[in-house]
VOBA-1610 file (N, C-alpha, C; in pm, whole numbers, padded with zeros to 5 digits, always signed):
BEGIN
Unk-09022-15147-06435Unk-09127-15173-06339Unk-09196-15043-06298Unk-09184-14939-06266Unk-09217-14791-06249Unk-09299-14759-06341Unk-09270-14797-06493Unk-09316-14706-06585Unk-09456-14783-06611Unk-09432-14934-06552Unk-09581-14972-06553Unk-09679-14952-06444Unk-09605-14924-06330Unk-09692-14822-06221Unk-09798-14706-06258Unk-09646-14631-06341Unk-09707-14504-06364Unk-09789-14514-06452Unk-09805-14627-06584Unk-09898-14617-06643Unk-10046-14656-06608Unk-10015-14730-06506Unk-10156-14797-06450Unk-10213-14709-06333Unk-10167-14617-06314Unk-10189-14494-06215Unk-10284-14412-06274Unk-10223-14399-06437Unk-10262-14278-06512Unk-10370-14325-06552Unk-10410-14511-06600Unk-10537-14534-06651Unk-10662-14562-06586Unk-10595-14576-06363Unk-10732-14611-06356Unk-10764-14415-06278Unk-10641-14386-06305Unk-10729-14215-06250Unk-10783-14128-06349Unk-10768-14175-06482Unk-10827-14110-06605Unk-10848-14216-06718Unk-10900-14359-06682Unk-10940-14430-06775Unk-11044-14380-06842Unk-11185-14265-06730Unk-11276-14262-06861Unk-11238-14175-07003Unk-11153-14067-06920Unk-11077-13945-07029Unk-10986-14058-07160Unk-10957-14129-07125Unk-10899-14231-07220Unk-10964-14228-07322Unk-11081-14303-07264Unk-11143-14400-07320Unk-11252-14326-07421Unk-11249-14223-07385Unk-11335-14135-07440Unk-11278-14080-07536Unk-11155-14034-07521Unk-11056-13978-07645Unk-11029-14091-07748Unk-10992-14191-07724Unk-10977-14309-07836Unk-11139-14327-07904Unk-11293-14378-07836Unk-11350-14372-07893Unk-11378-14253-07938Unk-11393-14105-07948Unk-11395-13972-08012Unk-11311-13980-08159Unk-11198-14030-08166Unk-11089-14074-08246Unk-11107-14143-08348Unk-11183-14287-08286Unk-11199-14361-08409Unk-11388-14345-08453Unk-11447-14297-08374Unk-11568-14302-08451Unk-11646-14142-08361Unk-11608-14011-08473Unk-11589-13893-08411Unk-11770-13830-08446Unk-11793-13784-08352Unk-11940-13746-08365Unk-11984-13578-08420Unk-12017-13557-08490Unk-12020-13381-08566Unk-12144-13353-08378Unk-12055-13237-08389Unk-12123-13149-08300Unk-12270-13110-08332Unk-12262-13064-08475Unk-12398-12992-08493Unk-12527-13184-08460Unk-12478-13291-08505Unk-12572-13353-08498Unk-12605-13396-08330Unk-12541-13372-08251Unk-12590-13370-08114Unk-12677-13228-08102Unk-12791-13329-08029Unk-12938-13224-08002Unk-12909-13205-07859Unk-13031-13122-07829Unk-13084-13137-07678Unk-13094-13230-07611Unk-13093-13270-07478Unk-13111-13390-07391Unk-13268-13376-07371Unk-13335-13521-07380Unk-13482-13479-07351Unk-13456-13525-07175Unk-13588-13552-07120Unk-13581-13589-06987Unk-13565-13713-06991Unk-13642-13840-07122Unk-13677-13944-07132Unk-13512-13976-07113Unk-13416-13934-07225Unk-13312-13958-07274Unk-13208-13942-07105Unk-13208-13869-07043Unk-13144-13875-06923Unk-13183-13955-06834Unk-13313-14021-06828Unk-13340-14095-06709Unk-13282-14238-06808Unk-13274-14257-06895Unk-13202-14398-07027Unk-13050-14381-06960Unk-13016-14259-06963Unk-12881-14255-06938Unk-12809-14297-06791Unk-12910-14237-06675Unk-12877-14276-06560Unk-12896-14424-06528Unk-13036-14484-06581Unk-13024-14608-06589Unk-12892-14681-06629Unk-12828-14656-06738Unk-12753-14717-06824Unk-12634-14723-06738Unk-12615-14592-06669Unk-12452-14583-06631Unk-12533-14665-06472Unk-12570-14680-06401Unk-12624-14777-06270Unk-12607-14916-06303Unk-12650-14959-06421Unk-12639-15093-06479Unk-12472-15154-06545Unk-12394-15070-06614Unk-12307-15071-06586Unk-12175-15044-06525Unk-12247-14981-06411Unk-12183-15008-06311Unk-12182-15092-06188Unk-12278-15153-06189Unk-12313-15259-06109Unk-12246-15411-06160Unk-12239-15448-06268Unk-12205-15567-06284Unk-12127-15562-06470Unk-12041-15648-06438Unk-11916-15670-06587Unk-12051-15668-06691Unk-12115-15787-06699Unk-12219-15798-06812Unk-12268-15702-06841Unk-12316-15642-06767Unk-12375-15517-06779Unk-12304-15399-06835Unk-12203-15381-06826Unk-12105-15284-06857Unk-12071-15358-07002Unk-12071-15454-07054Unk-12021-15517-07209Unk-12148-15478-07259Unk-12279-15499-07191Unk-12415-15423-07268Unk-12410-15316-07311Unk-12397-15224-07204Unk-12388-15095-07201Unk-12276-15004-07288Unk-12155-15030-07272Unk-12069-15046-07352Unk-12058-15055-07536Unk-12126-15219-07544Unk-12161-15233-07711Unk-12257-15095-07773Unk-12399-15132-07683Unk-12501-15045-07739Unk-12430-14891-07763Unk-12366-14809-07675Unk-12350-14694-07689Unk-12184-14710-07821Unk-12156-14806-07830Unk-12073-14823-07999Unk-12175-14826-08087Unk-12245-14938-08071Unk-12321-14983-08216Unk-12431-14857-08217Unk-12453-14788-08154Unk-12515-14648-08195Unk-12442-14541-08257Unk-12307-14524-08183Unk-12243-14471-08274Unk-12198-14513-08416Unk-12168-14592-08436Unk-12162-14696-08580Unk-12311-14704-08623Unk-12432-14682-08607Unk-12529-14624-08656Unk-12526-14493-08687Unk-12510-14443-08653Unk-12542-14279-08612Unk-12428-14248-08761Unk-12329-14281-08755Unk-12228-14260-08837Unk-12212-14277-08999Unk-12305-14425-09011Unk-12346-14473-09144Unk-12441-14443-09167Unk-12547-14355-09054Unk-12678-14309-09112Unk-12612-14162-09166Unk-12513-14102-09146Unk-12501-13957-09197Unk-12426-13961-09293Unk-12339-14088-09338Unk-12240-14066-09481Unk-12362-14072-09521Unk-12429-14101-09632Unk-12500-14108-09730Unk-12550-13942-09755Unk-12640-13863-09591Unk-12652-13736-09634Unk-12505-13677-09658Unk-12406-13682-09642Unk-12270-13635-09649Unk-12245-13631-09790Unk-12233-13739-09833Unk-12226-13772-10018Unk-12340-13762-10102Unk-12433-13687-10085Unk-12551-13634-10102Unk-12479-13471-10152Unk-12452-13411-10027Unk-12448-13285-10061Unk-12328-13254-10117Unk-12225-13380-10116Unk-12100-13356-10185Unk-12136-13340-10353Unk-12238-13409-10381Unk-12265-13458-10524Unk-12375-13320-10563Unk-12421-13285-10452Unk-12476-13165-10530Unk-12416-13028-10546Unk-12252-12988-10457Unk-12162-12946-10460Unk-12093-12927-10581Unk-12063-13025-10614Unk-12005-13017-10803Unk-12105-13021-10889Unk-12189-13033-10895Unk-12297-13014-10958Unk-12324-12866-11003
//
């Protein structure tokens, strides 16, 4: 009974650090392809985190989109990846 205390202690005082390390984990983002923040892109962002934080639905929106971008983002760069692998042995 304790150890499920302590675990539920640890996830809601560092669920986002979690949550962030597991998604980092399974779908990991190259540094160099993160740019600059524009202004447009931060006022998207503050929106985004207000909206899901205001309501569950909103947070499963918010939530998906910032996956299925990464799962974009990810299958848009294998192809240049195996691109330059193939011109590597070449």
């Amino acid at each position: 009974m304790a150890d499920n205390r302590l675990i539920a202690r640890i996830v809601r005082q560092n669920g986002g650090k979690l949550l962030n390390a597991a998604i980092d984990t399974l779908l990991p983002v190259d540094a160099a392809a993160v740019g600059k923040k524009s202004l447009l892109g931060g006022v998207i962002g503050a929106v985004a985190v207000r909206v899901a934080t205001r309501s569950v639905p909103g947070a499963i929106v918010v939530g998906g989109a910032v996956i299925a971008k990464r799962l974009y983002d990810k299958r848009r760069a294998a192809p240049a990846k195996s691109a330059q692998k193939r011109k590597s042995k070449a």
